[in-house]
C-alpha positions in Angstrom: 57.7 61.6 79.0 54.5 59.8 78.7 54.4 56.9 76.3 50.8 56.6 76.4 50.8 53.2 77.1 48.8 53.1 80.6 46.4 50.2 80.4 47.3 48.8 77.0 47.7 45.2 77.1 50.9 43.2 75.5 52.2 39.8 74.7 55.7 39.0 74.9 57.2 35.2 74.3 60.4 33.8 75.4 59.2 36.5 78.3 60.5 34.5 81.3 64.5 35.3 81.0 66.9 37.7 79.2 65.7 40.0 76.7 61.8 38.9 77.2 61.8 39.5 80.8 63.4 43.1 80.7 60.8 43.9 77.7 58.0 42.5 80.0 59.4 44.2 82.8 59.8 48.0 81.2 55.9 47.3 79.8 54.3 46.8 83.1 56.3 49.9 84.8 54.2 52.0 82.1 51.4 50.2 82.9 51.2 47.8 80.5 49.2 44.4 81.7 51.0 41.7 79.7 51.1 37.6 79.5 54.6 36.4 79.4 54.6 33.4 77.3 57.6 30.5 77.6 57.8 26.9 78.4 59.1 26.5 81.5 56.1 27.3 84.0 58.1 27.7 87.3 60.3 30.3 85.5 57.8 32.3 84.2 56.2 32.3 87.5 59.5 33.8 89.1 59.6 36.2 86.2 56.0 37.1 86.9 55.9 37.2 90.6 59.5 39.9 90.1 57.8 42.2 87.5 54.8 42.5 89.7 56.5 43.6 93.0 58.8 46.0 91.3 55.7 47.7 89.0 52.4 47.4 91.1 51.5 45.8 87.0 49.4 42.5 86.8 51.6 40.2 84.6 49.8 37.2 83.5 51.8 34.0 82.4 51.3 30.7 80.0 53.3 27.7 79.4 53.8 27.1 75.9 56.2 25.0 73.1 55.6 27.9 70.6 57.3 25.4 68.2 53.6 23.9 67.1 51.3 25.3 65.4 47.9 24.4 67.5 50.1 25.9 70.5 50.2 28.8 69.4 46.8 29.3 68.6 46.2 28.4 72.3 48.9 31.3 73.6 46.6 33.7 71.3 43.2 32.7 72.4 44.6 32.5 75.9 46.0 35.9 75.5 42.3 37.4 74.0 40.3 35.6 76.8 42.7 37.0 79.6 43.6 40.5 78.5 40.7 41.3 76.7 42.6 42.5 73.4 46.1 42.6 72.5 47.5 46.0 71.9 51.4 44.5 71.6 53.0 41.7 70.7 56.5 41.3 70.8 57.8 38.5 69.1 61.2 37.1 71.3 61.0 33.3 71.8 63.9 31.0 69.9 67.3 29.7 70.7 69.0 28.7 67.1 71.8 26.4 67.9 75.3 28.1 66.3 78.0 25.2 65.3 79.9 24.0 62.8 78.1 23.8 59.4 79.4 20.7 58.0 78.7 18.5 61.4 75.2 20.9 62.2 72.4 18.5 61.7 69.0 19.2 60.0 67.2 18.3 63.1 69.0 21.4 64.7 68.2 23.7 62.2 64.8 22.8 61.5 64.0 22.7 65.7 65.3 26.1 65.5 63.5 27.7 62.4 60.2 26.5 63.8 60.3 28.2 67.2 62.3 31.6 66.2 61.2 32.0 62.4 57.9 29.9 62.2 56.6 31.1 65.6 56.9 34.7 65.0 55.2 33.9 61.7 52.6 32.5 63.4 52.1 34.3 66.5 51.6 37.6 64.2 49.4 35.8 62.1 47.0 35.2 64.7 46.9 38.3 66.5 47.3 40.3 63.1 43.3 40.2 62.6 42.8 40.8 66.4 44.8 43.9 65.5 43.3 44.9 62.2 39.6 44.7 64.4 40.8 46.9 66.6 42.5 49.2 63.8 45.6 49.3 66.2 48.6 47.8 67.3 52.4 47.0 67.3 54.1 43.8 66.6 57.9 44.0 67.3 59.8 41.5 66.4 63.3 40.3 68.2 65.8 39.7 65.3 69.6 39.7 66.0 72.4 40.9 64.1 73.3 37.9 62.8 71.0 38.3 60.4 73.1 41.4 58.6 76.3 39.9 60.2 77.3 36.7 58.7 79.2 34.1 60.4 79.9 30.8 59.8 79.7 29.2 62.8 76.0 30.5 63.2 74.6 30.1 59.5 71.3 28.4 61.1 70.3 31.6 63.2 71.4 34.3 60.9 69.7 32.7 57.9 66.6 33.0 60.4 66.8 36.6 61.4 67.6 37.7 57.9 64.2 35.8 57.1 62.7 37.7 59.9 63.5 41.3 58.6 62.2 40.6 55.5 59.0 39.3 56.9 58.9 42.3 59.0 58.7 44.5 56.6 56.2 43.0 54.2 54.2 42.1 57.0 54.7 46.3 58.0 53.5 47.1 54.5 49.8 44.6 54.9 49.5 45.8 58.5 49.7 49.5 58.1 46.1 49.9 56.4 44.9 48.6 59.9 47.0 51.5 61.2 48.9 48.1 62.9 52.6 49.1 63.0 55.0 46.8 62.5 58.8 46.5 63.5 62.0 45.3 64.2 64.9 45.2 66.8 68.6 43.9 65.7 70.4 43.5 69.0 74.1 42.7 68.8 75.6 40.6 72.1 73.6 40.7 75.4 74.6 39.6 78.4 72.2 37.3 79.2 72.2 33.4 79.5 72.0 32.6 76.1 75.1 34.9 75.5 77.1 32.5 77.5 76.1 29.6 75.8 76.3 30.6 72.0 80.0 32.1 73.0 81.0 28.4 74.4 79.3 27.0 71.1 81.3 29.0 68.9 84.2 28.7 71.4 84.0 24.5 70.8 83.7 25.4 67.1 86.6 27.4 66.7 88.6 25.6 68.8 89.2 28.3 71.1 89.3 29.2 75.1 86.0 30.9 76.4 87.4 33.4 77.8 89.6 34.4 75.3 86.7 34.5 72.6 85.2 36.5 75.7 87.7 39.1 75.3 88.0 39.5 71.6 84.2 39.9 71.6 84.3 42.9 74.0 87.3 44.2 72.3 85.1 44.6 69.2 83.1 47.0 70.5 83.5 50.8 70.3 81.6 51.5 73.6 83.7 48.3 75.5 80.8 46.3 76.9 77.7 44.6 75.1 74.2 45.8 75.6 72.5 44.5 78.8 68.8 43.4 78.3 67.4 46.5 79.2 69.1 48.5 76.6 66.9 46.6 74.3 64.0 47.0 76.0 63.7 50.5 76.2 63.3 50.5 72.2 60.6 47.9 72.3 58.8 49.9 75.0 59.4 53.4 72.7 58.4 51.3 69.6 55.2 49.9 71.4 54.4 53.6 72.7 52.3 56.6 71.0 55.8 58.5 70.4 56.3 56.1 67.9 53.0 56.5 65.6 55.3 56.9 62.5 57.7 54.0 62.6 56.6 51.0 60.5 59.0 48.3 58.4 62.2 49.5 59.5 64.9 47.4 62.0 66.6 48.9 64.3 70.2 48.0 65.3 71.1 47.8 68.8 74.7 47.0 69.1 76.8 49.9 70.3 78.1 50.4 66.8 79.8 47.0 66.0 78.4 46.4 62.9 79.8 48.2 59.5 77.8 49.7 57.2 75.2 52.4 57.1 71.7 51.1 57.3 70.2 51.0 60.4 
């Protein structure tokens, strides 16, 4: 099938690992020349230098603390000067720390609201009128299950994706006059670094073995494993692609069918 996507031109943050490096990674095999933004410059190197050999795709990279403001102005401007216009962005950067609520400190939850909730704000803020120019675009934005999931041990990053969703919506309903489509992907548990580490944090604040948490997770599951990265990015590739032309405001659940209830 042909996503029409050949020589579109993307932006994906937190692009250097995990979920962000599959999504940059299933872009460029359509042929989609993207900048992988993150803050670790040798890593996104790596990432960049991988994506390139497997896909033939120029992938373009910038250092970045999306946490301030004035940065990410820069990652945007950098991103215009480079590519020449941004077609995609997908939102992705943010680690919220998950712990114990009563010991949790504000520094922790503010640190974390400004990369993963105030960065997306911000990064679709600035390439929003880029977009609306160019009377096209997609902005997908990374928000897990937590946010329709509660838990108590991670009330700092589900109050953030639950922000998020809303946010992507509203933003959805100002962006569609620009014919700028705007969505949302929920993934549930995937195997990636920061899987590990959240699992040992809720592990410590649970008072529980790893690998026994480990097990109970994967039991939850109706299809007996959690998504790998790539699950998720082949719906941020279909969102970002033509065959999606109708699909604005709504999040999409990734999960396997963990989570109870019937929205999507």
């Amino acid at each position: 099938m042909d996503l029409g996507l050949k020589s579109r031109t993307a932006v994906v943050t937190g692009g250097s690992k995990g979920i962000g490096k599959a999504v940059a990674h299933s872009l460029a095999a359509e042929g989609v020349r993207t900048l992988i933004c993150a803050r670790d410059p040798e890593a996104l190197a790596k990432t960049a230098s991988e994506i390139r050999r497997d896909t033939g795709t120029d992938v373009l990279t910038y250092a970045v603390d999306l946490s301030e403001l004035q940065n990410v102005k820069r990652a945007v401007a950098e991103a215009i000067s480079t590519l020449g216009r941004v077609d995609i962005l997908v939102n992705n950067a943010g680690a919220v720390k998950g712990g114990d609520f009563l010991t949790l400190p504000d520094d922790d939850w503010i640190s974390g609201w400004n990369l993963k909730l105030l960065g997306y704000i911000r990064m679709a803020r600035e390439v929003l009128p880029h977009m609306q120019q160019q009377r096209s675009g997609r902005i997908i934005n990374i928000a897990g299950v937590a946010a329709r999931n509660p838990a108590p041990t991670f009330m700092a990053g589900g109050a953030a994706n639950a922000a998020l969703i809303n946010f992507t919506k509203s933003l959805a309903d100002l962006a569609a006059k620009s014919n700028v489509l705007v969505t949302a992907v929920s993934p549930g548990l995937v195997r990636t670094d920061r899987f590990e580490s959240l699992l040992r944090q809720r592990a410590s604040a649970e008072g529980k073995d790893f690998e026994t948490l480990v097990r109970e997770q994967m039991a939850e599951y109706p299809l007996g494993r959690i998504a790998t990265p790539e699950d998720i990015a082949n719906l941020v590739t279909f969102l970002a692609s033509e065959r999606a032309s109708f699909m604005a405001g709504v999040t999409i659940t990734v999960d396997g069918g963990v989570s109870r209830g019937v929205y999507m």
